[in-house]
Backbone as a chain_set.jsonl record, in Angstrom:
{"seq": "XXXXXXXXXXXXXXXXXXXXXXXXXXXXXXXXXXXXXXXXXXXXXXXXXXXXXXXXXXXXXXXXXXXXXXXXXXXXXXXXXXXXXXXXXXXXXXXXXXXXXXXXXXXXXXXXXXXXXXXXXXXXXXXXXXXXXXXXXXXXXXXXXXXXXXXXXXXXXXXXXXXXXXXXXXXXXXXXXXXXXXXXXXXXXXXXXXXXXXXXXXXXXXXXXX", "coords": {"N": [[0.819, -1.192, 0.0], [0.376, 2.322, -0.343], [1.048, 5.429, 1.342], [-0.328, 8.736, 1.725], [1.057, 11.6, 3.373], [-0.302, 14.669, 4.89], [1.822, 17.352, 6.394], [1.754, 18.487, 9.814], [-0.365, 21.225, 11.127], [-1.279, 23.625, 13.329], [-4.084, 24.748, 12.49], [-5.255, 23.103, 11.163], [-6.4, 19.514, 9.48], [-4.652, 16.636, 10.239], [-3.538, 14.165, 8.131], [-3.89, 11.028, 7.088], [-3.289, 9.19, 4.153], [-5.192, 6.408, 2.836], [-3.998, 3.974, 0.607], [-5.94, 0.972, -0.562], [-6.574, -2.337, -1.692], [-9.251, -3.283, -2.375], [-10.564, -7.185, -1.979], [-12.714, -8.044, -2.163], [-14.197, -6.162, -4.172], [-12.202, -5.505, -5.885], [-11.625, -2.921, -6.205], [-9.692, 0.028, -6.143], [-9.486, 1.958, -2.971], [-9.918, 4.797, -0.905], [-8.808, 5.595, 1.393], [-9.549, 6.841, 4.968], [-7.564, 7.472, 7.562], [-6.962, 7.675, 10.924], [-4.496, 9.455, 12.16], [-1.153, 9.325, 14.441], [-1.42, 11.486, 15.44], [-3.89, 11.873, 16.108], [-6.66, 12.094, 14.346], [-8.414, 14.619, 11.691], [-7.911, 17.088, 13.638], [-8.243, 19.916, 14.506], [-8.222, 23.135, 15.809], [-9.851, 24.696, 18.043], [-10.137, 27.759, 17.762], [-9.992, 28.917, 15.031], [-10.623, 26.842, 13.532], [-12.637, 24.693, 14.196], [-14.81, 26.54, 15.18], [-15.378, 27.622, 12.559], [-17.857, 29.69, 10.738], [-20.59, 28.268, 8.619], [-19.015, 25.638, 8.504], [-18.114, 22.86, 6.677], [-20.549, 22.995, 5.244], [-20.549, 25.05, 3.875], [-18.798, 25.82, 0.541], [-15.656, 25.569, -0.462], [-12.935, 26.463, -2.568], [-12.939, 25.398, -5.759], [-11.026, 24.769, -7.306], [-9.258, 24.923, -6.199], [-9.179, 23.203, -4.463], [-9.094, 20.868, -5.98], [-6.647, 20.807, -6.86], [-5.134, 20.366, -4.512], [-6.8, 18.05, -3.959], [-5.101, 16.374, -6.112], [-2.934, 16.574, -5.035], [-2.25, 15.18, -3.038], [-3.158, 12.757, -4.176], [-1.296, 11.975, -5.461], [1.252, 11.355, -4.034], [2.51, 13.664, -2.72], [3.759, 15.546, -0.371], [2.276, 17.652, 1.801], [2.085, 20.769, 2.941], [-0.174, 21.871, 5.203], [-0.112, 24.641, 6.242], [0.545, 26.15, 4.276], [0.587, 29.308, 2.755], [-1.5, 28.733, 0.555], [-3.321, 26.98, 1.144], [-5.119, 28.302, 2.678], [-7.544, 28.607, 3.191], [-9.78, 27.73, 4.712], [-12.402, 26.239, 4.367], [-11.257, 25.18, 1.873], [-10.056, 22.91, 2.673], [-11.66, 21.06, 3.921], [-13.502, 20.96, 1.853], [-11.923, 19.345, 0.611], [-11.828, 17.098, 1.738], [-14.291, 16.092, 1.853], [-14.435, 15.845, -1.07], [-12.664, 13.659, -0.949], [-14.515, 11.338, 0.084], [-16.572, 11.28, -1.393], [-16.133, 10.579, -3.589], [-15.264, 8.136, -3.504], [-14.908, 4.717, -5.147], [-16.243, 2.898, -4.056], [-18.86, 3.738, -1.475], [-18.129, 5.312, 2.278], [-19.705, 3.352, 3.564], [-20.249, 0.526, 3.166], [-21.482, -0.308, 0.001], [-23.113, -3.319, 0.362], [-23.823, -3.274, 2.949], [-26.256, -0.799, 3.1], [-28.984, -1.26, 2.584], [-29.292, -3.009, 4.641], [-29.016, -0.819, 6.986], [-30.795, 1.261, 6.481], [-32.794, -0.588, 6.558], [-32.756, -0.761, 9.504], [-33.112, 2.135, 10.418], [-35.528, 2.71, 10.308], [-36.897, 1.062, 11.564], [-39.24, 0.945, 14.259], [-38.927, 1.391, 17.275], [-37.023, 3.081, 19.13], [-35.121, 2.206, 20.915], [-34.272, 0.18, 20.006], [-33.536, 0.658, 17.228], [-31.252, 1.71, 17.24], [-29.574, 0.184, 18.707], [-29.455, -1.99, 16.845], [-28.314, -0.357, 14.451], [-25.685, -0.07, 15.909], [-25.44, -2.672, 15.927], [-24.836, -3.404, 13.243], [-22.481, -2.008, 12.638], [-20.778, -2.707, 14.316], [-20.104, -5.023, 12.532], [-19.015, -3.917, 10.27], [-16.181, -3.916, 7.494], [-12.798, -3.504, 8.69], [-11.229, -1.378, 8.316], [-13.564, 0.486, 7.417], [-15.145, 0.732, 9.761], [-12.717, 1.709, 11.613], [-12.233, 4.094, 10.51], [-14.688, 5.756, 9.927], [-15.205, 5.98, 12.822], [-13.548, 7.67, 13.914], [-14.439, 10.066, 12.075], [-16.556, 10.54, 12.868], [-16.543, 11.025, 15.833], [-15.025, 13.368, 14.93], [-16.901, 14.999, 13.729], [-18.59, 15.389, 15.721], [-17.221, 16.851, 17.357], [-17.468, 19.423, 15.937], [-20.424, 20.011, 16.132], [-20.448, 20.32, 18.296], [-19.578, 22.791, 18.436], [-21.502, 24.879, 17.424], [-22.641, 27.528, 18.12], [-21.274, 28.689, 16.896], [-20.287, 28.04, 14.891], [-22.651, 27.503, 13.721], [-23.779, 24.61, 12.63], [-25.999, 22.534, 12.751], [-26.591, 19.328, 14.559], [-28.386, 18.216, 12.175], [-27.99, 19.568, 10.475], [-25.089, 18.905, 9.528], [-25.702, 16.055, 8.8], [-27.056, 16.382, 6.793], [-25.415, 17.303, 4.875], [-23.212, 15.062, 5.112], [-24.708, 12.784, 4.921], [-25.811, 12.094, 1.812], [-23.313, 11.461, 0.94], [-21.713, 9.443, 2.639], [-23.206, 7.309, 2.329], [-25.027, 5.426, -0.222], [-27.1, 4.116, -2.176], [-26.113, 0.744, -4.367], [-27.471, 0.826, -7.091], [-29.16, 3.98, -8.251], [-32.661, 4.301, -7.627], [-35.832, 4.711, -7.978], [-36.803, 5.659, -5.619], [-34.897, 7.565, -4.167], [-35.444, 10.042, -3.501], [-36.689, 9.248, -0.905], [-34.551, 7.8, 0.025], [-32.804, 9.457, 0.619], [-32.969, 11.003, 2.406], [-33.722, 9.241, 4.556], [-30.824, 8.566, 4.35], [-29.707, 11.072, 5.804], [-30.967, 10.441, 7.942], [-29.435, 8.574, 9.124], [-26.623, 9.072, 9.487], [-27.448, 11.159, 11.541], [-28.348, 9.838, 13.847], [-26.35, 8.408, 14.12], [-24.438, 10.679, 15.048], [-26.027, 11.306, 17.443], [-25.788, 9.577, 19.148], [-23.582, 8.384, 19.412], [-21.591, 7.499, 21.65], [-23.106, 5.074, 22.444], [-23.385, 3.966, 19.936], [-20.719, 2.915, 19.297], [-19.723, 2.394, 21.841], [-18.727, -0.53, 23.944]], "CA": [[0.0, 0.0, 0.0], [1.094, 3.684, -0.256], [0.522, 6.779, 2.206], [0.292, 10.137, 1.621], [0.786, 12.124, 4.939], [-0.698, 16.492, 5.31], [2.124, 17.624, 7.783], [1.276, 19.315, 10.893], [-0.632, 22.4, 11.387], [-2.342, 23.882, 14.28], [-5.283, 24.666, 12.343], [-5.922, 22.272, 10.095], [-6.583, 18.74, 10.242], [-3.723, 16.009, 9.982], [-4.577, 12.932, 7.737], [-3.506, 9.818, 6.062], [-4.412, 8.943, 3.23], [-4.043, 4.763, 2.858], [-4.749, 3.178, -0.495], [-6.294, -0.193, -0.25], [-7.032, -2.924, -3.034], [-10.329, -4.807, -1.814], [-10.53, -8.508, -2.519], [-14.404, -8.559, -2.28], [-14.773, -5.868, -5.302], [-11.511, -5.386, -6.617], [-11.602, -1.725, -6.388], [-9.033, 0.673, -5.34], [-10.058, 2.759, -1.991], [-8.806, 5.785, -0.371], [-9.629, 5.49, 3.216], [-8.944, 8.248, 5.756], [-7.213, 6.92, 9.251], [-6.382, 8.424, 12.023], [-2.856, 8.989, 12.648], [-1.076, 9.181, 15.801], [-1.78, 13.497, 15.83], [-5.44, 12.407, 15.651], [-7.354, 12.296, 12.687], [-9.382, 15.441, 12.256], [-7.403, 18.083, 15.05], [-8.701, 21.025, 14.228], [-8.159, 23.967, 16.918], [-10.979, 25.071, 17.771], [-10.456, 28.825, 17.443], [-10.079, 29.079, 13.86], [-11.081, 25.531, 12.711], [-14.159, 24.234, 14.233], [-15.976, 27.725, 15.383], [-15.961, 28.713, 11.347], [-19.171, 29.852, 10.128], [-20.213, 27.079, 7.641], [-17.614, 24.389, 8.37], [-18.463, 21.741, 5.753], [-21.813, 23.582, 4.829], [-19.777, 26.335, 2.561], [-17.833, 25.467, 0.106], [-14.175, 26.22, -0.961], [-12.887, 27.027, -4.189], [-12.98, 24.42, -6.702], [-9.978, 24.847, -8.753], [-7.343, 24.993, -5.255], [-9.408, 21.753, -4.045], [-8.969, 19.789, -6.717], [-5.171, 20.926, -6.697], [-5.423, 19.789, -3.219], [-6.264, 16.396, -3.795], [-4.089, 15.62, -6.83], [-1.326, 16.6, -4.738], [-2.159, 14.202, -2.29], [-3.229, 11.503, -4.361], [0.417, 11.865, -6.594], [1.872, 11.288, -3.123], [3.242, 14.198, -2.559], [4.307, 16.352, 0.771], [1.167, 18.791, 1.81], [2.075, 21.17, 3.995], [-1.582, 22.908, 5.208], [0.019, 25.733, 7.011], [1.515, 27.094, 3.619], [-0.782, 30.492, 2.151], [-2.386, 28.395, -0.814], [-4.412, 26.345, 1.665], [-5.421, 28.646, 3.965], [-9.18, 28.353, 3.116], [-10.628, 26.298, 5.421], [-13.236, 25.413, 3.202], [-10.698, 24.182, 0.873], [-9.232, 21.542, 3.408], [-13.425, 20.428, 4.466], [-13.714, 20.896, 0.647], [-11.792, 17.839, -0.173], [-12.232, 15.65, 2.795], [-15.726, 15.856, 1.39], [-14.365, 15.421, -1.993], [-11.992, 12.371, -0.577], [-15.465, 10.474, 0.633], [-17.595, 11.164, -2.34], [-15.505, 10.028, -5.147], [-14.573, 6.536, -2.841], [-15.322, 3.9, -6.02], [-17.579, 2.211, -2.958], [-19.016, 4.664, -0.469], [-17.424, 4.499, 3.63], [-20.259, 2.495, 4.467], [-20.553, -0.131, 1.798], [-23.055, -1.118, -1.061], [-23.81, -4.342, 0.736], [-25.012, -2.571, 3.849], [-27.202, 0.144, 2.895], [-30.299, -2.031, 2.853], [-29.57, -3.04, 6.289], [-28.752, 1.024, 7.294], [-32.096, 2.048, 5.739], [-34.406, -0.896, 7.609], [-32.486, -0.498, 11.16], [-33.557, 3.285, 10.533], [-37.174, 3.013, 9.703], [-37.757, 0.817, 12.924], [-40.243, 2.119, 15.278], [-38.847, 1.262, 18.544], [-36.218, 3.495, 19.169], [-33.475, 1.445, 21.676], [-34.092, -1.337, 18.971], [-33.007, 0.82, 16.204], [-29.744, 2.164, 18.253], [-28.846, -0.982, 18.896], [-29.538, -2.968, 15.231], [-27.813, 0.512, 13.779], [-24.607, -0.42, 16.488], [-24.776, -4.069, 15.158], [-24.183, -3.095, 11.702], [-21.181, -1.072, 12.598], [-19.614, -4.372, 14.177], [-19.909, -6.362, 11.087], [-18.063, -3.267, 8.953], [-14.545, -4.441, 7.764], [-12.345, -2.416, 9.916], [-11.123, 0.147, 8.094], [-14.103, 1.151, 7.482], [-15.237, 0.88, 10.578], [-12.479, 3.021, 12.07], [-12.675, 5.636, 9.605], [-15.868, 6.409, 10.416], [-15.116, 6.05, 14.271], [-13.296, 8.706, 13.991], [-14.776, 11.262, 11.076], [-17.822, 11.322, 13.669], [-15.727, 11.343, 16.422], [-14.257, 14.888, 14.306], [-17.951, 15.751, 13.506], [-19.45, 15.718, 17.146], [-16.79, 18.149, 18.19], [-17.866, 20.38, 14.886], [-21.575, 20.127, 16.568], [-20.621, 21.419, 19.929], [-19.544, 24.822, 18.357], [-22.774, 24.876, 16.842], [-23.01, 28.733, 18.282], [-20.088, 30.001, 16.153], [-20.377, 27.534, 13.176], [-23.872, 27.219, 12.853], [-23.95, 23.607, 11.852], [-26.617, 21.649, 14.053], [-26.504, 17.886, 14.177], [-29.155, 18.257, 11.032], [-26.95, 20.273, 9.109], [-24.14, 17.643, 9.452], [-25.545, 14.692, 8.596], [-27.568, 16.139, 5.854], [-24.275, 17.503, 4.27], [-22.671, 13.848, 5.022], [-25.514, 11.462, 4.872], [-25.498, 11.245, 0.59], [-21.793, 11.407, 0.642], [-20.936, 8.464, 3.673], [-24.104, 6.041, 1.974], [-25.956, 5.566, -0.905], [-27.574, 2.536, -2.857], [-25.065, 0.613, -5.57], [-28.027, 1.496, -8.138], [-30.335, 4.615, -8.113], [-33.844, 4.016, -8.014], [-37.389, 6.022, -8.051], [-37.032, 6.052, -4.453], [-33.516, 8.327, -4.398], [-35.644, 11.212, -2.344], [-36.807, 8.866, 0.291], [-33.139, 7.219, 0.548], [-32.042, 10.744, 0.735], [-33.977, 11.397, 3.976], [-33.002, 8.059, 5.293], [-29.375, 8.278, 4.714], [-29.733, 11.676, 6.624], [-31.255, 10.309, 9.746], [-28.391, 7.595, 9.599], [-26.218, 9.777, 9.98], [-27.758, 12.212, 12.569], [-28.601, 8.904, 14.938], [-25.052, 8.215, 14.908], [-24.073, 11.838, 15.406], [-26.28, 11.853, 18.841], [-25.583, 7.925, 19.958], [-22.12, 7.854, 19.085], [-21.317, 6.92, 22.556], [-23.792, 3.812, 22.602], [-22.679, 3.083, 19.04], [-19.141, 2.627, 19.182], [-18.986, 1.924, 22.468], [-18.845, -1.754, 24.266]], "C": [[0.86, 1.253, 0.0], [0.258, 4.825, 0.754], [1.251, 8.006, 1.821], [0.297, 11.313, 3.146], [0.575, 13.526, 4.631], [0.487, 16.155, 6.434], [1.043, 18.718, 8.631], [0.898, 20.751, 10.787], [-1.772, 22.554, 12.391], [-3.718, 24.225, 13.709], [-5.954, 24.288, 11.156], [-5.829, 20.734, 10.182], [-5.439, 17.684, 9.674], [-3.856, 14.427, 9.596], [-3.94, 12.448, 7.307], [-3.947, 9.487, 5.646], [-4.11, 7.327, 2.966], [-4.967, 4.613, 1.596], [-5.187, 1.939, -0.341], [-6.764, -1.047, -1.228], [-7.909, -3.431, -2.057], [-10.402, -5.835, -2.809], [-11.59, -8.696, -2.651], [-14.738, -7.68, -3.815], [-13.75, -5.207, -5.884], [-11.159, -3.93, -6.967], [-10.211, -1.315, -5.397], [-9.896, 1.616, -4.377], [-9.726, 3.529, -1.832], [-9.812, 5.864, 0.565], [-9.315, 6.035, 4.013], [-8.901, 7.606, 6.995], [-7.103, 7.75, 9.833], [-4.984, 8.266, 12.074], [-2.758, 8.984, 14.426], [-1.624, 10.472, 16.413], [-2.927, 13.343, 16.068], [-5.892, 12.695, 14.6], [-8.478, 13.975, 12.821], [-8.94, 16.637, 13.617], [-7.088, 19.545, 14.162], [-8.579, 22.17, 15.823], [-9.182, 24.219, 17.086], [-11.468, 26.775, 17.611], [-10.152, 29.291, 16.239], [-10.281, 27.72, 12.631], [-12.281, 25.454, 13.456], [-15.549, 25.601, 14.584], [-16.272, 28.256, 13.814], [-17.058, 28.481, 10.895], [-18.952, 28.604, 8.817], [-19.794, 25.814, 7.626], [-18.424, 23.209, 7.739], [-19.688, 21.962, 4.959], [-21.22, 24.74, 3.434], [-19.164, 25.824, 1.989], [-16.776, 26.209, -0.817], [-14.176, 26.285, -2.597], [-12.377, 25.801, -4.739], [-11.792, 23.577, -7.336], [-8.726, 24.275, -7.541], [-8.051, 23.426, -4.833], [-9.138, 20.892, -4.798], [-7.057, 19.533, -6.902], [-4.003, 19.82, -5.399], [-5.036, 18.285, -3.107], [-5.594, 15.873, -4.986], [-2.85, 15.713, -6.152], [-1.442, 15.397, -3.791], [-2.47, 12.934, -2.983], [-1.997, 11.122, -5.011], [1.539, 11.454, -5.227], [2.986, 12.774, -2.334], [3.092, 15.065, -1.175], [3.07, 17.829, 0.894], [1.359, 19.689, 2.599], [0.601, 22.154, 3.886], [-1.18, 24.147, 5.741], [0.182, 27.211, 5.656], [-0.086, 28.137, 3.045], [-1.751, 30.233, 1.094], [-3.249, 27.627, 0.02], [-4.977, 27.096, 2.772], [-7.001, 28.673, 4.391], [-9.536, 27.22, 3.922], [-11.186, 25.782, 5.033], [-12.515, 24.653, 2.024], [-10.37, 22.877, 1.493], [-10.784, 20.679, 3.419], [-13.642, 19.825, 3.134], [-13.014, 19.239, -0.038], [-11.378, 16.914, 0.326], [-13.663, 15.41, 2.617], [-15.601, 15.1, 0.292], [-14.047, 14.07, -2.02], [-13.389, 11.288, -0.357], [-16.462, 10.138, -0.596], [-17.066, 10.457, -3.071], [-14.781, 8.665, -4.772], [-15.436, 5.436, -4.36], [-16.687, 3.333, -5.47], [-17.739, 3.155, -2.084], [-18.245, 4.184, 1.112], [-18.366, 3.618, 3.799], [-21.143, 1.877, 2.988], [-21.794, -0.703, 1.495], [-24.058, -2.114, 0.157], [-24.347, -4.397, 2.257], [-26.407, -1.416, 3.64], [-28.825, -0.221, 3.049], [-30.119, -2.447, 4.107], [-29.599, -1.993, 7.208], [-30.626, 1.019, 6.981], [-32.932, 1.038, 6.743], [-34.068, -0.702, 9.106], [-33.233, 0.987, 11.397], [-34.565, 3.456, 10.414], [-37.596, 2.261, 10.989], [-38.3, 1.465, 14.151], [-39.925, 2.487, 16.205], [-37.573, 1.951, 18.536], [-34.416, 2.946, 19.692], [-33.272, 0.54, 20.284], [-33.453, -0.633, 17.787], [-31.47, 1.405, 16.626], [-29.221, 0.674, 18.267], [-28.863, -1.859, 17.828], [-27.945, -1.906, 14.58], [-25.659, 0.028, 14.478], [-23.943, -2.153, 16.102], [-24.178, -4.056, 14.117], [-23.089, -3.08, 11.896], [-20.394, -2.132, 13.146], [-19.454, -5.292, 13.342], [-19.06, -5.269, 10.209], [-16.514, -3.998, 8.775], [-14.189, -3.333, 8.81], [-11.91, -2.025, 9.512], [-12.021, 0.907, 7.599], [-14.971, 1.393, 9.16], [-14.493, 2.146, 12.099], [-12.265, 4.239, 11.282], [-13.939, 6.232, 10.243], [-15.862, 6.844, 12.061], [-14.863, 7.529, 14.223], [-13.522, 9.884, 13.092], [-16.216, 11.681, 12.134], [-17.183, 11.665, 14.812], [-15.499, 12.943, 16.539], [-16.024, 15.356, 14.476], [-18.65, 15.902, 14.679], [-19.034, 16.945, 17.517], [-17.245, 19.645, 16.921], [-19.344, 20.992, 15.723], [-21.454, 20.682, 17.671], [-20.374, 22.388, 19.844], [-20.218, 25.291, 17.356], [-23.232, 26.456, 16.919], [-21.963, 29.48, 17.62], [-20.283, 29.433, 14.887], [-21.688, 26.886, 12.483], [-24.325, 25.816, 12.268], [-24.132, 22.821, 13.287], [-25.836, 19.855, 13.508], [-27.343, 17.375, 12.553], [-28.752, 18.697, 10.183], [-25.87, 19.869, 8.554], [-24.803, 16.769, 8.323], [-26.796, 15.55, 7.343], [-26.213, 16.804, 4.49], [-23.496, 16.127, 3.946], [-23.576, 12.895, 4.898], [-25.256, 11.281, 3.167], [-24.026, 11.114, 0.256], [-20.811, 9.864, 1.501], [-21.884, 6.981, 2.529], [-24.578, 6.315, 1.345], [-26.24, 3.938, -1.557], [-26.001, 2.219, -4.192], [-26.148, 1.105, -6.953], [-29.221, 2.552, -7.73], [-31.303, 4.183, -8.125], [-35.059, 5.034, -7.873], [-37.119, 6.21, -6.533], [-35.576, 6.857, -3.584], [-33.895, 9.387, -3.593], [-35.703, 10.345, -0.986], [-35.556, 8.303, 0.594], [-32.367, 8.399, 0.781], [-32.249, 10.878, 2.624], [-33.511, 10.175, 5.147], [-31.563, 7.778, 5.888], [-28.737, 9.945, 6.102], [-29.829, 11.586, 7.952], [-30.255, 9.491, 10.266], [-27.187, 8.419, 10.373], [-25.694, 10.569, 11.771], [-27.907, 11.099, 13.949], [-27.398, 8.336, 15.216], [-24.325, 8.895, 15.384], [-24.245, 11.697, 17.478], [-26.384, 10.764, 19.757], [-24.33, 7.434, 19.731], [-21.567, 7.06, 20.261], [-21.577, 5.598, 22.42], [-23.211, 3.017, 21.697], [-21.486, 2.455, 18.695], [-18.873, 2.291, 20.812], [-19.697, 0.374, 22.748], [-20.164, -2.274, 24.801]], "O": [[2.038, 1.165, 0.349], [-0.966, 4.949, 0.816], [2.425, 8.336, 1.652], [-0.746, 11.609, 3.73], [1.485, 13.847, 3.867], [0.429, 15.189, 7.195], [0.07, 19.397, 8.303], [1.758, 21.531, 10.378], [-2.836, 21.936, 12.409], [-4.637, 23.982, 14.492], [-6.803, 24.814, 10.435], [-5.06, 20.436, 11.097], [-5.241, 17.869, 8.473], [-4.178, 13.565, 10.414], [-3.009, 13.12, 6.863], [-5.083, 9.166, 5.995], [-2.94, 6.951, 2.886], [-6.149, 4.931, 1.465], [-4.376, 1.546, 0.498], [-7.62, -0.446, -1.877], [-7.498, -3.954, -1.022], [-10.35, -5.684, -4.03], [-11.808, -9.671, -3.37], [-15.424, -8.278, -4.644], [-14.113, -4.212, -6.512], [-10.45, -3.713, -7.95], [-9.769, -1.901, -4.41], [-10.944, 2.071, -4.835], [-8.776, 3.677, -2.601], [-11.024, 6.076, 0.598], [-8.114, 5.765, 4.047], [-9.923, 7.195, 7.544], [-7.134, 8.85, 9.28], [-4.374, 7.197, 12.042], [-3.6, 8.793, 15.303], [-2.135, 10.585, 17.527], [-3.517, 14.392, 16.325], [-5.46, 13.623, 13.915], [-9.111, 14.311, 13.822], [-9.784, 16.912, 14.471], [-6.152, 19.995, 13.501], [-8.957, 21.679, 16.887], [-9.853, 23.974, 16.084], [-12.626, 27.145, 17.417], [-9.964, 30.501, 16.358], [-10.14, 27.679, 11.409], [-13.045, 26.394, 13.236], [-16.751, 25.571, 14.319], [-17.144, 29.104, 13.622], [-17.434, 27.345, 10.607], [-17.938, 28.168, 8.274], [-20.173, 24.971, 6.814], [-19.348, 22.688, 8.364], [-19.919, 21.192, 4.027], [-21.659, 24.953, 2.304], [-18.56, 24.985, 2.656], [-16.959, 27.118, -1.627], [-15.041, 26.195, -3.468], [-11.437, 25.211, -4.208], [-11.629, 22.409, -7.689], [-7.737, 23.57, -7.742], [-7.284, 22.469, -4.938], [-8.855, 19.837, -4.23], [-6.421, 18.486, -7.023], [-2.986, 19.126, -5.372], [-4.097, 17.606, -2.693], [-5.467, 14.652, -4.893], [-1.839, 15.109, -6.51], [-0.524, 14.582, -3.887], [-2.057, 11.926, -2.411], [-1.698, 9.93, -5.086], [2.709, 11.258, -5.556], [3.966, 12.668, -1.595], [1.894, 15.238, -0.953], [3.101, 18.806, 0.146], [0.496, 19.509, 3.457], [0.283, 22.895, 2.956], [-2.119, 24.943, 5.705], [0.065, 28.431, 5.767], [-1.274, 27.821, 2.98], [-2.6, 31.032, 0.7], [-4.326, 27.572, -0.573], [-5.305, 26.491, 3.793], [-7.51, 28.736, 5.51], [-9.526, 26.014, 3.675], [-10.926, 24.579, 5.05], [-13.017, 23.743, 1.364], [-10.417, 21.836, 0.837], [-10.837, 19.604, 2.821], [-13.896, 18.63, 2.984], [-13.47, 18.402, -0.816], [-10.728, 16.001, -0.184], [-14.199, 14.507, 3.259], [-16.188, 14.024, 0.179], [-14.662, 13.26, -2.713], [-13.097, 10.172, -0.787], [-17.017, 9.054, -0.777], [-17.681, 9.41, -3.277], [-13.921, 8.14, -5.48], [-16.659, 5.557, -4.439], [-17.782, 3.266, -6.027], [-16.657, 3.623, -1.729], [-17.833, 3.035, 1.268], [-17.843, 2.677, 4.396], [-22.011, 2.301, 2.225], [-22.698, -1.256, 2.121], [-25.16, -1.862, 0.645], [-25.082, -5.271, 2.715], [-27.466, -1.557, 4.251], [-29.674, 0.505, 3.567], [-31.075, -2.141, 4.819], [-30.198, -2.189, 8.266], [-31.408, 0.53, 7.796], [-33.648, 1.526, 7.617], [-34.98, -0.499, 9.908], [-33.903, 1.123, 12.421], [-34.826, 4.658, 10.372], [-38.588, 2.702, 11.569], [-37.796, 2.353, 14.838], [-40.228, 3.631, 16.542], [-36.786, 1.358, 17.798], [-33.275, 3.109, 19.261], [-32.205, 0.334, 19.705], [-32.687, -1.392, 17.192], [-30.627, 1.276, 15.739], [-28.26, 0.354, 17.567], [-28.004, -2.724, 17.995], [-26.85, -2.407, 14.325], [-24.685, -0.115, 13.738], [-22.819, -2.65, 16.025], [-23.087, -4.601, 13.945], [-22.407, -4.007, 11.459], [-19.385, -2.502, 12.546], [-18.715, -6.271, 13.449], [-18.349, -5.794, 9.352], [-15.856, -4.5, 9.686], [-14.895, -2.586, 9.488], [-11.296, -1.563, 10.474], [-11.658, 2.029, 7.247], [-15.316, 2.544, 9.428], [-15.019, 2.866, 12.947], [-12.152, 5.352, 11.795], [-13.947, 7.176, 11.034], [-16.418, 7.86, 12.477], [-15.694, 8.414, 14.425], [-12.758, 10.823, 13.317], [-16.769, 12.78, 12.174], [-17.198, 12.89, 14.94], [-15.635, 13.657, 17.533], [-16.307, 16.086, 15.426], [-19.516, 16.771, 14.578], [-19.734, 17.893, 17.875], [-17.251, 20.803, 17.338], [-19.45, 22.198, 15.946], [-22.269, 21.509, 18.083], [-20.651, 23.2, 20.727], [-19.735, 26.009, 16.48], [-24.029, 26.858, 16.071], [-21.785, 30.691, 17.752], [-20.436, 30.123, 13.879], [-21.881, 26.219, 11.466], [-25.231, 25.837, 11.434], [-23.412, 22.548, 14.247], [-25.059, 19.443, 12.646], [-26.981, 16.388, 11.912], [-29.038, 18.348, 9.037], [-25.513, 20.198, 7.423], [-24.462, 16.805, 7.141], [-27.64, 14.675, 7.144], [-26.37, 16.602, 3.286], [-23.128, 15.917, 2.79], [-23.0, 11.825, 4.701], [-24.495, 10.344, 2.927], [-23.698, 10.602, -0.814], [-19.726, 9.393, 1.158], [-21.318, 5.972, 2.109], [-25.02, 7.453, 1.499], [-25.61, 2.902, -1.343], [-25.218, 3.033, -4.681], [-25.599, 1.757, -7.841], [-30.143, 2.166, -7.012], [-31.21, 3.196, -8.855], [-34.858, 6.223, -7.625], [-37.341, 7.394, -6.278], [-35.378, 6.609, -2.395], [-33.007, 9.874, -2.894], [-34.938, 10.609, -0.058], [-35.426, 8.32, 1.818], [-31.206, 8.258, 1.165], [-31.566, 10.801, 3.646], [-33.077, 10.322, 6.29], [-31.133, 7.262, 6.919], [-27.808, 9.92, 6.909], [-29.241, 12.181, 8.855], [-30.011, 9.461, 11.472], [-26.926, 8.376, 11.575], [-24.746, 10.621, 12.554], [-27.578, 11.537, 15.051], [-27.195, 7.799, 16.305], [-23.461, 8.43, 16.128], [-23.424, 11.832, 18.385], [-26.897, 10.837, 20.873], [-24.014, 6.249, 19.83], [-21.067, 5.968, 19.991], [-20.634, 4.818, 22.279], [-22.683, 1.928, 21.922], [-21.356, 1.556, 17.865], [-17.733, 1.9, 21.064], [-20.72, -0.026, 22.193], [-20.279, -3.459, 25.114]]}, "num_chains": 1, "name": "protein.A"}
């Protein structure tokens, strides 16, 4: 496998990028770990209080710059004056998730995501929704640990950056899950993959923990 490492900067977030061949669908991945800095360490006085954070988006042209530099392997420093957009860095850790060949939370769950979420009984769907997440392989599994992990603490400075738990996960719900084929029902899986989301946003504890 190959890694591309962002060095260090106090206000931006410090990531690895790991390539991965899967043996189940033969695809290349790009899967976002945690390093040892913490995946996601954002300061919080000029990273997580910004108006927007993941809701606005950066400029197009430097994001895409962005991630060819990181996918060519090359040396990122975030501190330097061409990344200083915050929205550019959000901009293509968004981009990094969307454009995964397979979404983080794969094809061959989504139908089990979608009926754990439609059940009535609330503990019962917390706890089906927490089963899932122990059957993920495990790098997807800790990817996600920790991108919500990053996104809870986004939600607690909800009075500077404006972005509830609803504003999250409807920004990340079609980007983390979607079906392997569209179908007529693409609004209601919209709405669905939203609440997935948002119920792991405000049960993260329960869900990830033991």
């Amino acid at each position: 496998h190959r890694k591309s490492t962002f060095r260090s900067h106090p206000y931006r977030p410090q990531v690895s990028v790991l390539i991965l061949t899967s043996v189940n669908c033969m695809l290349t991945c790009i899967v976002m770990f945690c390093n040892a800095c913490h995946f996601f360490s954002f300061s919080p006085p000029l990273g997580l209080g910004m108006d927007g954070l993941y809701r606005v988006s950066g400029n197009l042209a430097i994001i895409q710059k962005l991630r060819f530099a990181v996918n060519h392997d090359e040396k990122v420093d975030l501190g330097d004056s061409k990344w200083e957009d915050i929205h550019v860095t959000t901009g293509a850790l968004k981009m990094f998730f969307r454009e995964l060949p397979e979404p983080l939370f794969p094809y061959a769950f989504f139908n089990n995501f979608i009926t754990a979420i439609k059940m009535p009984d609330y503990k019962q769907k917390v706890q089906a929704v927490k089963d899932l997440m122990k059957q993920l392989p495990r790098p997807n599994h800790d990817t996600i640990l920790a991108l919500f992990k990053h996104l809870k603490k986004v939600i607690q400075h909800v009075d500077e950056n404006r972005m509830t738990t609803q504003s999250v996960a409807i920004v990340f719900g079609p980007t983390l899950l979607r079906p392997e084929v569209e179908t007529a029902n693409m609004a209601l899986h919209m709405i669905y993959q939203n609440q997935i989301v948002e119920l792991i946003l405000m049960e993260y504890e329960t869900i990830f923990g033991r």
